[in-house]
Each structure stands twice: as C-alpha cells, then as structure tokens.
C-alpha positions as CSV (number, residue, x, y, z in Angstrom):
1,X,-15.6,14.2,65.0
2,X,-12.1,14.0,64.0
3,X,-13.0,13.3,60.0
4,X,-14.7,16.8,60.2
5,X,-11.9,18.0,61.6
6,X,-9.5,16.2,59.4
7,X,-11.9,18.1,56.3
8,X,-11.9,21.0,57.7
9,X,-7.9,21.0,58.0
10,X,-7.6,20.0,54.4
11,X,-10.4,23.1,53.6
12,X,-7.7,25.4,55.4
13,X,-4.8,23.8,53.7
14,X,-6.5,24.9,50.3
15,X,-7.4,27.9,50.9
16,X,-4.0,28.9,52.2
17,X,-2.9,27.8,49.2
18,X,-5.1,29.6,46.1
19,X,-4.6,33.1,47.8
20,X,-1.4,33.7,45.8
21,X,-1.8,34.2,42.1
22,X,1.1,31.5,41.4
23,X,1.2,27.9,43.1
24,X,4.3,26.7,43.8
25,X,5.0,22.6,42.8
26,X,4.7,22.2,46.7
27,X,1.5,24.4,46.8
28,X,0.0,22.2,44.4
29,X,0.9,18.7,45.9
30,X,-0.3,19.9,49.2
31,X,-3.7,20.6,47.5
32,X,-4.0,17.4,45.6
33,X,-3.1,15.5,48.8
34,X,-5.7,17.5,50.6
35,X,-8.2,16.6,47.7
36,X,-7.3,13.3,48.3
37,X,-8.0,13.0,51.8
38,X,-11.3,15.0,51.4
39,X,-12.2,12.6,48.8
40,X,-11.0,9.1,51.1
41,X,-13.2,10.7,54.1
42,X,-16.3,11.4,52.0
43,X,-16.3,7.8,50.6
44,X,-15.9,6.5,54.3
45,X,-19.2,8.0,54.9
46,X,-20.8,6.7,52.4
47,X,-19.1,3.3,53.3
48,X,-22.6,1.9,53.9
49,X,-24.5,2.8,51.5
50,X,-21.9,1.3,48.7
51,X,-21.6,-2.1,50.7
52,X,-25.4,-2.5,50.4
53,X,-25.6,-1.7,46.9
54,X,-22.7,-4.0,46.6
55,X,-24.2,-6.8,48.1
56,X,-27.5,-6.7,46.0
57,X,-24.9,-6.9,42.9
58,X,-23.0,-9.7,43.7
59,X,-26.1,-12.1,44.3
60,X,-25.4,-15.4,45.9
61,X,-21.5,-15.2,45.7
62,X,-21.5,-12.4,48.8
63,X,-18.6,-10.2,49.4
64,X,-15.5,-11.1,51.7
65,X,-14.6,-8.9,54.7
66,X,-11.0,-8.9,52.6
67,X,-13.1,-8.0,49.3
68,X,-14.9,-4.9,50.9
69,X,-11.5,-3.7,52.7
70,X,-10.0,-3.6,49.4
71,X,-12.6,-1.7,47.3
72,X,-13.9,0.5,49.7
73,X,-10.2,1.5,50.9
74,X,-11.1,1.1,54.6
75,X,-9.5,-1.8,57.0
76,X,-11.5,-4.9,58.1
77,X,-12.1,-3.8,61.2
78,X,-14.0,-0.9,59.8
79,X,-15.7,-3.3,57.3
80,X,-16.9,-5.2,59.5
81,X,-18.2,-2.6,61.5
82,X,-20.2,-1.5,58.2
83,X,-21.5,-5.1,57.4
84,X,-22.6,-5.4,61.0
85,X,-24.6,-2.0,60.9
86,X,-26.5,-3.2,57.5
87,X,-27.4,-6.4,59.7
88,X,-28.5,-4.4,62.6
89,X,-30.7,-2.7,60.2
90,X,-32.1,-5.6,57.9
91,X,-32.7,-7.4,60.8
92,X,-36.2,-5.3,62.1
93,X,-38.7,-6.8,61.0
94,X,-40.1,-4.4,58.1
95,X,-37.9,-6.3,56.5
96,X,-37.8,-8.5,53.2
97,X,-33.9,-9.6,53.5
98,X,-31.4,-10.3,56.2
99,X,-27.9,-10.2,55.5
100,X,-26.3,-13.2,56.8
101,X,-22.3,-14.1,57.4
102,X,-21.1,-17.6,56.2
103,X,-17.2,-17.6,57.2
104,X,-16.6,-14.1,56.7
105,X,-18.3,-13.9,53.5
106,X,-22.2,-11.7,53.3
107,X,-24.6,-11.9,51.2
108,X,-28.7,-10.9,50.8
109,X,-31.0,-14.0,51.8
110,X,-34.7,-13.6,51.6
111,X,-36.2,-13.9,55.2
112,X,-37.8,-17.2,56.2
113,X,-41.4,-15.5,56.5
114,X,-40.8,-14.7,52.7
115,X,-40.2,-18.7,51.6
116,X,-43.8,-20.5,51.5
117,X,-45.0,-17.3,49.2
118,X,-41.6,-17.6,47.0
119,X,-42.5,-21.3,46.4
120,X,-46.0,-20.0,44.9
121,X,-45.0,-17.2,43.6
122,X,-42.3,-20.1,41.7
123,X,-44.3,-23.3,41.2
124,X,-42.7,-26.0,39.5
125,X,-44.2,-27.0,36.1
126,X,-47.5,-27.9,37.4
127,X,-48.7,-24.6,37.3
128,X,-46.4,-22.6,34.8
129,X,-44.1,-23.2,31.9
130,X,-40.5,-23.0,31.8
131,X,-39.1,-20.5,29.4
132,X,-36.3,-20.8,27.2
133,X,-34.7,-18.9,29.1
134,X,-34.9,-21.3,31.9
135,X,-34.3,-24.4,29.5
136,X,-31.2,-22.7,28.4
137,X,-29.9,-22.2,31.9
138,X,-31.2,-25.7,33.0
139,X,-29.5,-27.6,30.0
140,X,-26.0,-26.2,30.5
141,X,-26.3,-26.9,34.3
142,X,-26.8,-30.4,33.1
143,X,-24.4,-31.2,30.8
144,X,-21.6,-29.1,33.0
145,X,-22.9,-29.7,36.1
146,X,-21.3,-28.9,38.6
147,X,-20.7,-25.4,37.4
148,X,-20.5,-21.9,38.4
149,X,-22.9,-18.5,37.6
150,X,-19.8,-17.3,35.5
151,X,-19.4,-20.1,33.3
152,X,-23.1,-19.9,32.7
153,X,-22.9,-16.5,31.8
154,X,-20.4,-17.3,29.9
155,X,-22.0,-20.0,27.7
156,X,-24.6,-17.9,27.3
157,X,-23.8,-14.4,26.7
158,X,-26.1,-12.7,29.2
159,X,-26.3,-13.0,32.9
160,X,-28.4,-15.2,35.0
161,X,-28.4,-14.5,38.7
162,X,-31.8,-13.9,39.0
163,X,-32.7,-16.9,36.6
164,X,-30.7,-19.2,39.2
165,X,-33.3,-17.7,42.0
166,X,-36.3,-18.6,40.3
167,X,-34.9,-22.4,39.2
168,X,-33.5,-23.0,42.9
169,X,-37.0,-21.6,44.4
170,X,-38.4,-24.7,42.1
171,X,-36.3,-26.9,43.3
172,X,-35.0,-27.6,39.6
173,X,-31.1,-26.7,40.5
174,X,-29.8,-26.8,43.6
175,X,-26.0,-25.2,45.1
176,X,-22.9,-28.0,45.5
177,X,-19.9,-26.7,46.9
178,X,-17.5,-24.2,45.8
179,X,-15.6,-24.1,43.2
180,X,-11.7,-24.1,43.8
181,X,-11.4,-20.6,41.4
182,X,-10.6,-17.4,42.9
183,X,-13.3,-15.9,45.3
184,X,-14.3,-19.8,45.0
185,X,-17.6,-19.4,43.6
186,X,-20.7,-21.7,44.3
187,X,-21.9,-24.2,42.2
188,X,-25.0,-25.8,40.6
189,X,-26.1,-29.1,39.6
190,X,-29.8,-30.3,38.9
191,X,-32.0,-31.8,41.4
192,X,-34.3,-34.9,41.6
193,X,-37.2,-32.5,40.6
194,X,-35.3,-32.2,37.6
195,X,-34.7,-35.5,36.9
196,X,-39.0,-36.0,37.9
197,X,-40.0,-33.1,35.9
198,X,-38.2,-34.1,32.3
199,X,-38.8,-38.1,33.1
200,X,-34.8,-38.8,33.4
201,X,-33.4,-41.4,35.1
202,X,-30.0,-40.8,35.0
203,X,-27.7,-38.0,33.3
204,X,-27.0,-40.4,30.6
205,X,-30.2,-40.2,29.4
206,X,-29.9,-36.2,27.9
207,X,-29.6,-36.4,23.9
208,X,-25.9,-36.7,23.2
209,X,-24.0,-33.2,21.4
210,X,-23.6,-32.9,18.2
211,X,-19.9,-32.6,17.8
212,X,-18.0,-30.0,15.9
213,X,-14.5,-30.5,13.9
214,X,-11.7,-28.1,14.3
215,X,-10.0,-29.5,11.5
216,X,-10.2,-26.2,9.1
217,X,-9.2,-28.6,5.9
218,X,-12.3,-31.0,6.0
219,X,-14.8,-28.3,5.1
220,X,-14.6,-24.8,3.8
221,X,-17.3,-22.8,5.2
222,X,-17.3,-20.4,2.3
223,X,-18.0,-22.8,-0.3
C-alpha cells in the first residue's frame, strides 16, 4: 500500500513538473529523483523473481543474505523475507528443488525423492562412458585437488557447474571445505570411486606433467 502510494506521489511529482515548457535545474532533479524511486520500487517487486533466477545462476556456491541485500538494493531483513517466500513455495510438493539455508547462505538442492533416479539417470562407468569433457574436469580436480569451480573454469576456459553435478551424482568428485577466498567457495577433490574406477592407488600414481621452461633464451619458438 504505501509503495503505490509512494509511485503514485512520484507520478504527481512529474507531472507537475513537464506542464511548463521550460524545466528549471530543480524541476529536473526532482524528476530524476522521482525516476529513481519509481525505478527502486518496481525492482522491489520483482525482488523475488530476480533472487530465484539468481539462485539457479550461482549453482552450488548459494547467495549470502549480505550478497542479495547488496544487489538487489533492499536490507536483509527484506531479503530474507524474499528467500523465505521462495522456500515457502519450493517446498509443496510439485516440486523438483528445495531451497535450503546453510549459515545464511541459499542455494537450489534437488529434493531427496529426486536422488535414487539422479544416480541412474548418472551411473558410474559401468553403464556409460566418461566424456572428455568429464576427464578434463576430473584430471584437473586431481592434480589441484582441493580446488574450487572458478579455478576449474579457469584452467579450462569454459564453465562447469553442471559438469560438477553429474561427476558428484557418480560419486567420482566429492565437496571438501571451503576455500578461504572471498564468498569462500567450496571445493572438490576425487573420491575413492575415482581412485576404483581408473585402478589408482594413491595420487602418486597419475602420469607426472610435462614441465615447461620459462627461460625465453633456451629455445626460440620461431625458429
């Protein structure tokens, strides 16, 4: 009730305003403040909607009360207020996901009903190949384990969220910790399945990198 009134105040405000021919400097900041505010209201509505879309973004890592606050312009309490609608209405049970709240921080989990058909939908080797895709992902995880999505992205040029689904749902990777970086990240190391799966019986055991020189005198790469 009092956001349409605060819009229909601004509404007033500019049409006071444009009635005259010529707009004084005051004129005109009055209107872009009221713009503003219009704006800041109309984006509160839609508070919601942006958090969910949000949340499906972001993946595993989840979004902070703090985060949302921030980017939607809004205080906590009114984030929070938002998060907890989204888990009123992801809880019914037409539902695929359920947003859950680790220490202030939500995120999209599929709902247990959904695991037993995830795992067969995402059998291990037994039943389907790994792609190299998924041996990419799978061999930087080992040789930087732990590590974060980022730094996998990172390596690899493209993103991998939903590659890091599918490995965890064959209980290839698995999630250790958080990292100490900003927003402090999870990460991923291999499991024993992994180990099983290529025949390794420790770390050690992966074929060694080949190692590069930086030394721009030993070989010119234009010769």
């Amino acid at each position: 009730m009092n956001e349409n009134l605060e819009n229909n105040t601004n509404e007033e405000v500019i049409e006071e305003v444009v009635v005259h021919d010529e707009l004084t400097n005051e004129q005109e900041i009055k209107i872009d403040e009221a713009i503003q505010e219009t704006n800041k209201v109309e984006e509160g509505n839609r508070a919601g909607t942006i958090l969910e879309g949000l949340l499906f973004i972001v993946g595993d890592e989840g979004i902070t009360l703090a985060q949302a606050s921030e980017v939607l312009g809004v205080s906590q309490e009114r984030a929070e207020s938002e998060f907890n609608q989204l888990q009123a209405l992801y809880a019914d049970d037409s539902r695929g996901f359920e947003i859950a709240n680790y220490g202030g921080t939500y995120k999209f989990l599929s709902k247990a009903i959904v695991h037993p058909y995830a795992e067969k939908l995402f059998q291990t080797t037994k039943t389907a190949g790994i792609s190299h895709a998924a041996l990419e992902t799978l061999a930087i995880i080992a040789y930087k384990q732990p590590i974060t999505r980022v730094e996998i992205e990172e390596i690899r040029g493209v993103g991998c969220d939903m590659m890091l689904r599918k490995l965890e749902a064959r209980n290839l990777v698995r999630e250790n910790g958080r990292s100490d970086a900003p927003g402090r990240p999870i990460l991923y190391e291999v499991t024993d399945e992994f180990m099983d799966s290529f025949k390794l019986y420790s770390l050690d055991e992966l074929p060694k990198l080949p190692e590069f020189s930086t030394d721009e005198n030993n070989e010119n790469l234009f010769d």
